[in-house]
N, C-alpha and C positions, 0 to 999 in steps of 0.2 A: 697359735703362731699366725701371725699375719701374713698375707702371701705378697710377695715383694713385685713390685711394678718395674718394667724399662718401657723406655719408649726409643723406638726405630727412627731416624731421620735421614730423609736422602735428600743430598746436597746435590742435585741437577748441572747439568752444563758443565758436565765436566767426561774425560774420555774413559777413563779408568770408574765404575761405581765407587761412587764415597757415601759412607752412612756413619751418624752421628749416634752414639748408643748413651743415653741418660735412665739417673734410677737407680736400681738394685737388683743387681741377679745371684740366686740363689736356689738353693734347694728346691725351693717353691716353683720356682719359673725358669730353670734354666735349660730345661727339655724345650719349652717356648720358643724360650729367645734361640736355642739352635735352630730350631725347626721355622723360624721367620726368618731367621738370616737365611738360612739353604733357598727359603722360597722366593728371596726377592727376586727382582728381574735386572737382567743384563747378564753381561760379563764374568766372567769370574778369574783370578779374584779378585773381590771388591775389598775396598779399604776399610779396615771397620775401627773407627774414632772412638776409644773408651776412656779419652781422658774424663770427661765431665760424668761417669760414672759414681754414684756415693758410696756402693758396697758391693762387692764381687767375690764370692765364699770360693771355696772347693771346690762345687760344683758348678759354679760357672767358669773355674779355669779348666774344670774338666770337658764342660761343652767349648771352653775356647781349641784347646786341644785339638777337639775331633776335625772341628772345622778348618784347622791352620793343615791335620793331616791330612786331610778330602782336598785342598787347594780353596777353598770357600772362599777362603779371607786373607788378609796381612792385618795387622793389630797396629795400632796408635796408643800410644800411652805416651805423654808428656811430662815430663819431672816433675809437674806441681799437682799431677794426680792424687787424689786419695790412693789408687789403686797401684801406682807405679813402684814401691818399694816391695811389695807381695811381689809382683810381676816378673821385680828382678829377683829376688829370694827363689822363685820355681824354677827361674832361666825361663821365661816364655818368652818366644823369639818377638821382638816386636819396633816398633820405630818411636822415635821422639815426637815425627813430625809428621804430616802426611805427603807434605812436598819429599823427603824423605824416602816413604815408601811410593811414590810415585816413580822417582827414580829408580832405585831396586827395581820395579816393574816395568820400566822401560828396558832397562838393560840384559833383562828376559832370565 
């Protein structure tokens, strides 16, 4: 089995962290990708963009999870997602948009 890659992107200049997540998380990697999102820097919580994601198993809704319960994050998923129909299948709490979850985080 090949071990699945994401890559992290932080989108600057902005008040709330926003980070762009691309790739694939799974099995392979999804201890990782928790454990780099906990360690980024700022705020918490930060936005975390999974539309442009290609593949997101089990175990990465389960690392989504931990981090939505710790406060870590807010999740982005956009309708035209690969990943957006699983997303709503589990109920994982999440936004369309990030302007979206910006608001929700403004209004505390």
């Amino acid at each position: 089995m090949n071990r699945a890659v994401f890559t992290l992107r932080n989108i600057g200049g902005r008040p709330t962290p926003e980070v762009t997540v691309t790739g694939e998380i799974d099995v392979s990697n999804a201890d990782d990708f928790a454990q780099s999102v906990g360690e980024l820097p700022g705020t918490r919580p930060i936005i975390l963009e999974l539309s442009r994601l290609q593949y997101l198993d089990s175990a990465g809704f389960a690392a989504l999870d931990r981090l939505l319960a710790q406060g870590t994050a807010v999740v982005v998923i956009s309708p035209e997602s690969l990943v957006h129909k699983a997303a709503e299948l589990i109920n994982l709490p999440f936004h369309h948009d990030a302007e979206a979850a910006r608001r929700v985080l403004q209004q505390g």
